[in-house]
N, C-alpha and C positions, 0 to 999 in steps of 0.2 A: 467632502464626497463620501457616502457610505461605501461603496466597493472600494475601499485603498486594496493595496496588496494580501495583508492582513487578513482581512475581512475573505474577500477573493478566494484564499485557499482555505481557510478556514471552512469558508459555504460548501465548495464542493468536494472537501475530504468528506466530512461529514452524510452531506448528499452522497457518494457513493457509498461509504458504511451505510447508512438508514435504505441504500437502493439496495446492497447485496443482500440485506436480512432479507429486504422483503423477496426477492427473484431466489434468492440459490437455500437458505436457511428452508421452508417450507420444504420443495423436494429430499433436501438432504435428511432433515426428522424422521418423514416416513421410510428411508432408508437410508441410513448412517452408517454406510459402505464408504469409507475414505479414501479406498483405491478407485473403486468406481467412479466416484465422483472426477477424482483427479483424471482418470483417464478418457473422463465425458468431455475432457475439454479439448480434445484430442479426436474427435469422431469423422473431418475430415480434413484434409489440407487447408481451409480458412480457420477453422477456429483451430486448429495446428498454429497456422503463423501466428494469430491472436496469444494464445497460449506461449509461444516460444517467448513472443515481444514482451508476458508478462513477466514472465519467469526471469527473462535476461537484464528487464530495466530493474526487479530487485536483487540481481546479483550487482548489479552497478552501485543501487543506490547503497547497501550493503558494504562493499569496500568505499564506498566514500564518507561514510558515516564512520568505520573504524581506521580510515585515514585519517579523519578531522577529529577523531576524538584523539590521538597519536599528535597530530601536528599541532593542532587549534585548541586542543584539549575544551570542544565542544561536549559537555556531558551528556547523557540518557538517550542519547540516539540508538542504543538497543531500543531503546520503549515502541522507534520508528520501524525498525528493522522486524520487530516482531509483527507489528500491525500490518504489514508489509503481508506477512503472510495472511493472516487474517485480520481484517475483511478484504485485506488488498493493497497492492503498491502504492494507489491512488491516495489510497486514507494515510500509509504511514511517508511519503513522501512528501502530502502536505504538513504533517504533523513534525519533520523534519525540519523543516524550513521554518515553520513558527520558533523551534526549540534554538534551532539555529542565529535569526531574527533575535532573541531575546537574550542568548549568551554571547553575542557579536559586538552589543553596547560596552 
């Protein structure tokens, strides 16, 4: 089967990096205002909750990567943790689970 698991997050970490360059990177160039930006995601109660949900699932995935590297002594999950923030949870969360997947054998 080509979509195993593997494959699966792999495709769409990736797809969401190669989607945030292309949608958020363009406006942010012409003006590389960092507060601004941050706070455009915030401009009314939907992309409020959007935003909250993002923020809060890499505060999770965050302590569970420096949990597992403490218990499971899983390594470079900072690597995830960083990508988390940029381009996004999406990409370093799947990036987690590969890293994961591969020091779990």
């Amino acid at each position: 089967m080509i979509f195993n698991f593997k494959n699966l997050i792999l495709f769409l970490g990736i797809s969401f990096a190669l989607l945030f360059g292309i949608i958020v990177l363009p406006p942010f160039l012409q003006n590389p205002d960092i507060i601004a930006a941050f706070g455009a995601g915030f401009v009314n109660p939907y992309s409020t909750g959007y935003s909250l949900d993002t923020i809060f699932c890499w505060m999770i995935l965050t302590v569970w990567v420096f949990y597992e590297a403490r218990e499971k002594k899983i390594r470079y999950g900072w690597i995830a943790v960083l990508l988390g923030i940029v381009p996004g949870v999406a990409t370093g969360f799947a990036l987690y689970l590969i890293i994961r997947m591969k020091q779990n054998k």
